[in-house]
Every structure is written in structure tokens, then in C-alpha cells.
LUMZAFI-171681 format. One record per residue (C-alpha): residue number from 1; residue in one letter; y, z, x. Coordinates in steps of 0.5 Angstrom, whole numbers. Each point is the difference from the previous one (the first is absolute). Example, Ala and Ser with C-alpha at 12.3 -4.5 7.8 and 13.67 -1.06 7.14 Angstrom:
! residues 2
site seq 1; type A; Y -9; Z 16; X 25;
site seq 2; type S; Y 7; Z -2; X 2;
END
This chain:
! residues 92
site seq 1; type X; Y 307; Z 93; X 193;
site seq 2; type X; Y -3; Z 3; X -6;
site seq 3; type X; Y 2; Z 1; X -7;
site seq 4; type X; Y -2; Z 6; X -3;
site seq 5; type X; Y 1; Z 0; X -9;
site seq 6; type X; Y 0; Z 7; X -4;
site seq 7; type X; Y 0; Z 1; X -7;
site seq 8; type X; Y 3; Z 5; X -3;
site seq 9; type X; Y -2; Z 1; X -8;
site seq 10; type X; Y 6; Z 3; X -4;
site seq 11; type X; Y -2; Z 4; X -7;
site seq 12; type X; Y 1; Z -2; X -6;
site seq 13; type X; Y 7; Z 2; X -4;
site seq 14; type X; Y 0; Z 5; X -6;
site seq 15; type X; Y 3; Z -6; X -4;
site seq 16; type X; Y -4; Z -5; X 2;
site seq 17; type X; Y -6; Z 5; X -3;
site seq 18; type X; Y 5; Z 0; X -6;
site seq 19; type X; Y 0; Z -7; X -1;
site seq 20; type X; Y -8; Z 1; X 0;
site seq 21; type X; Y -1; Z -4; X 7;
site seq 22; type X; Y -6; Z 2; X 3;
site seq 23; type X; Y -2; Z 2; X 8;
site seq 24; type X; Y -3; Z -6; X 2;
site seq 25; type X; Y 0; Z 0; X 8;
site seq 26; type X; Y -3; Z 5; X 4;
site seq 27; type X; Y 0; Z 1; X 8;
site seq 28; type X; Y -5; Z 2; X 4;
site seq 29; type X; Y 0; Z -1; X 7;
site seq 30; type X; Y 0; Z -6; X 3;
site seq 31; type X; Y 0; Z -4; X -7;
site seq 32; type X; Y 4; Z 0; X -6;
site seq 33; type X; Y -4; Z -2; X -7;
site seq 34; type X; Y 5; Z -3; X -6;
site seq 35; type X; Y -5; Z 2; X -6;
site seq 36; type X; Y 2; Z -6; X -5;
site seq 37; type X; Y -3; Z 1; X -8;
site seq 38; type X; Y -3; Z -6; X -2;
site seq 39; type X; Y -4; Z -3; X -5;
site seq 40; type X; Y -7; Z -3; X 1;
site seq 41; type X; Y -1; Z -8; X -4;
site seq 42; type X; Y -2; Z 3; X -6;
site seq 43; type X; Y 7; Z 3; X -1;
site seq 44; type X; Y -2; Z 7; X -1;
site seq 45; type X; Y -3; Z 2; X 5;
site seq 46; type X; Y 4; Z 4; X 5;
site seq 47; type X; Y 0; Z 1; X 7;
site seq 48; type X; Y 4; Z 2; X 6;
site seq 49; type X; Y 0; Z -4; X 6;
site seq 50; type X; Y 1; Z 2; X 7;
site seq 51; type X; Y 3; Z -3; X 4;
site seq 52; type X; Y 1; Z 3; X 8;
site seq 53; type X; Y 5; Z -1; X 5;
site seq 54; type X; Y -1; Z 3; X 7;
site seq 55; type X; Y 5; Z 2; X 5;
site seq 56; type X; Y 1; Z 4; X 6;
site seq 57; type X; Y 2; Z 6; X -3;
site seq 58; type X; Y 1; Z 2; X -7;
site seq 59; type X; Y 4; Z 5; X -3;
site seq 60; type X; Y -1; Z 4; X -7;
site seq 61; type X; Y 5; Z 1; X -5;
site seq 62; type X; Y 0; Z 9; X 2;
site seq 63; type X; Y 1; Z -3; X 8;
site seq 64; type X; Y 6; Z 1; X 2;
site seq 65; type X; Y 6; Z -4; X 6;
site seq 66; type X; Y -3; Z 6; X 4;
site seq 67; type X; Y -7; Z -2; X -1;
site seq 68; type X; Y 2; Z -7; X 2;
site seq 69; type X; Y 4; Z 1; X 5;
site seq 70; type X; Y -6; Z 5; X 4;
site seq 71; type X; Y -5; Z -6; X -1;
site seq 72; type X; Y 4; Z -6; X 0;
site seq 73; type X; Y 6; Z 0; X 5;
site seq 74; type X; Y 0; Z 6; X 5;
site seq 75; type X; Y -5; Z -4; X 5;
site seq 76; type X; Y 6; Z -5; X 0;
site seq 77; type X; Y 5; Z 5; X 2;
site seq 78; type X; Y -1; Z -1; X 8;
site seq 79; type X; Y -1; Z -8; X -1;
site seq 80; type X; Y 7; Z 1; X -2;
site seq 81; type X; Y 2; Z 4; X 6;
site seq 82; type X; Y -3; Z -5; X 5;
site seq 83; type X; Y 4; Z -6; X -3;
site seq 84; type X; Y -5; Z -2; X -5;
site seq 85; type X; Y 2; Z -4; X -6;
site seq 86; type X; Y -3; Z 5; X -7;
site seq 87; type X; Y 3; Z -3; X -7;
site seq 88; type X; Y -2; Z 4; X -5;
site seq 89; type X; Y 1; Z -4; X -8;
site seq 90; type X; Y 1; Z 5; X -6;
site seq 91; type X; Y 0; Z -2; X -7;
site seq 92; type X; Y 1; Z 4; X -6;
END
């Protein structure tokens, strides 16, 4: 048994540009980076932290289900057929 974890990136919605949050996770495969604006000790430096998490496969927001489902899960359609167990999770 194996587990396999594919992250796709949703984009950032107009409303939230609106509302003035930023874009602050990229994707590039096999990680995920969360940029998060900080302060150094003197409380006016600022800097961005990165910090990565990496996975199996990871998605940007321009990929689309098509691209996730060529690379991430039409390998398990036979282990289907021949009566293995595949569970696919989606969020979101």
C-alpha cells in the first residue's frame, strides 16, 4: 500500500484582490511555499519568510482537473479493475 498527496493551488479571487490581500503561496513542483510578511526584532524591518511543504505532486492555480487527473490518477484506473482499493479525497 502506498499513499500518494497532490496539492492543487487555487487562484486568488478578484474580491479578495479588492479587499487588498495578497498572493502569498506559490507552487512548484514537489513543494508548496507559504510567503508570510514579517518584522525583524527592530520592528520595522520587513521581511518575507518562506516556508516549504513538499508533496508528491503539486498543481498551480492555471492547472486545470485535466491536468490532475492525467498525472495524478489515470495510473490507478487498472488497479481498480483488477480489484484493488483506490480512494481519492477532494476538498475545496
Amino acid at each position: 500500500m502506498s499513499i500518494c498527496i497532490n496539492v492543487r493551488k487555487r487562484p486568488v479571487f478578484e474580491k479578495e484582490y479588492a479587499k487588498g490581500e495578497m498572493d502569498a503561496v506559490s507552487a512548484s513542483n514537489p513543494a508548496i511555499v507559504v510567503h508570510e510578511a514579517k518584522f525583524k526584532v527592530d520592528g520595522i524591518t520587513k521581511y518575507i519568510q518562506d516556508t516549504a511543504f513538499e508533496f508528491d505532486n503539486t498543481f498551480n492555480e492555471n492547472e486545470n482537473s485535466q491536468d490532475m487527473y492525467q498525472f495524478s490518477i489515470r495510473d490507478l484506473l487498472p488497479t481498480i479493475f483488477e480489484n484493488g482499493i483506490v480512494t481519492c479525497f477532494a476538498y475545496g
